[in-house]
C-alpha positions as CSV (number, residue, x, y, z in Angstrom):
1,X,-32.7,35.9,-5.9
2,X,-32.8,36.1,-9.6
3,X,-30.2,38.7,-11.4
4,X,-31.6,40.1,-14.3
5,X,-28.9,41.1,-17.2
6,X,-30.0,44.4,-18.5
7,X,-27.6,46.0,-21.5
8,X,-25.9,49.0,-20.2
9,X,-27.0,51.6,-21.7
10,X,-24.1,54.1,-22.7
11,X,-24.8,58.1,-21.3
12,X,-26.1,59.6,-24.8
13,X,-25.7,63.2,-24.8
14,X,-28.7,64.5,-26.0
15,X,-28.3,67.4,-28.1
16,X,-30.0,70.7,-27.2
17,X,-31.4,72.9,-29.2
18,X,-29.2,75.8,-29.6
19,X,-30.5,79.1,-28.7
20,X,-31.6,81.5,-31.6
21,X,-29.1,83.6,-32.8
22,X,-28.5,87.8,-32.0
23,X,-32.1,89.6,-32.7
24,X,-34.0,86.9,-33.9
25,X,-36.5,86.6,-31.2
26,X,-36.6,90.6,-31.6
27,X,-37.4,90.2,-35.8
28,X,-39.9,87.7,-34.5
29,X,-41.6,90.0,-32.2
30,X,-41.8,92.9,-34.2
31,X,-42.9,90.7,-37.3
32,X,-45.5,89.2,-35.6
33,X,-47.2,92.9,-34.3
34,X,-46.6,94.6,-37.2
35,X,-48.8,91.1,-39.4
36,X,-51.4,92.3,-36.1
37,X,-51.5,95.8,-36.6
38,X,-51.7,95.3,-40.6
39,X,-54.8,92.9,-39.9
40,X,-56.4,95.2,-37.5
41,X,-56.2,98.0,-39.9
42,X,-57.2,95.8,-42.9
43,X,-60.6,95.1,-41.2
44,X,-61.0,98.6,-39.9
45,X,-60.8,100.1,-43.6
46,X,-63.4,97.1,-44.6
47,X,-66.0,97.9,-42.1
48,X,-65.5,101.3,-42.2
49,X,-66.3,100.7,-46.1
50,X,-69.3,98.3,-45.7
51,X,-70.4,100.8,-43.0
52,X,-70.7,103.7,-45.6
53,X,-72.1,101.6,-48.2
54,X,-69.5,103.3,-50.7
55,X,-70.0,99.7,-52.7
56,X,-67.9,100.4,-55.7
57,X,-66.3,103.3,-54.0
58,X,-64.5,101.4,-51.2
59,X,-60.9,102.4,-52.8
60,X,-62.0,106.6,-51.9
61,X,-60.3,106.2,-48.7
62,X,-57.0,105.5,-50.2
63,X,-56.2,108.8,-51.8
């Protein structure tokens, strides 16, 4: 029988990450739809632009 002499390893807490403070995950959230929603309507105004072929008029639908 051979007895093998392993260091004890000392019980480490491991450090959690600590949850996100109040309304952060809500900023988060409504940061995130409103970079969406800004993007969405970006490209809507650009296509609707290319589709008129306004060219150097592309700015006419931002009175």
């Amino acid at each position: 029988m051979a007895i093998t002499h392993e260091p004890a390893k000392s019980p480490q807490k491991k450090r959690g990450m600590l949850p996100p403070k109040r309304g952060q995950i809500k900023k988060s959230i409504i940061s995130k739809f409103f970079k969406v929603v800004a993007n969405v309507a970006s490209n809507a105004v650009r296509a609707l632009a290319r589709k008129e072929g306004s060219g150097a008029h592309g700015n006419s639908l931002l009175f």
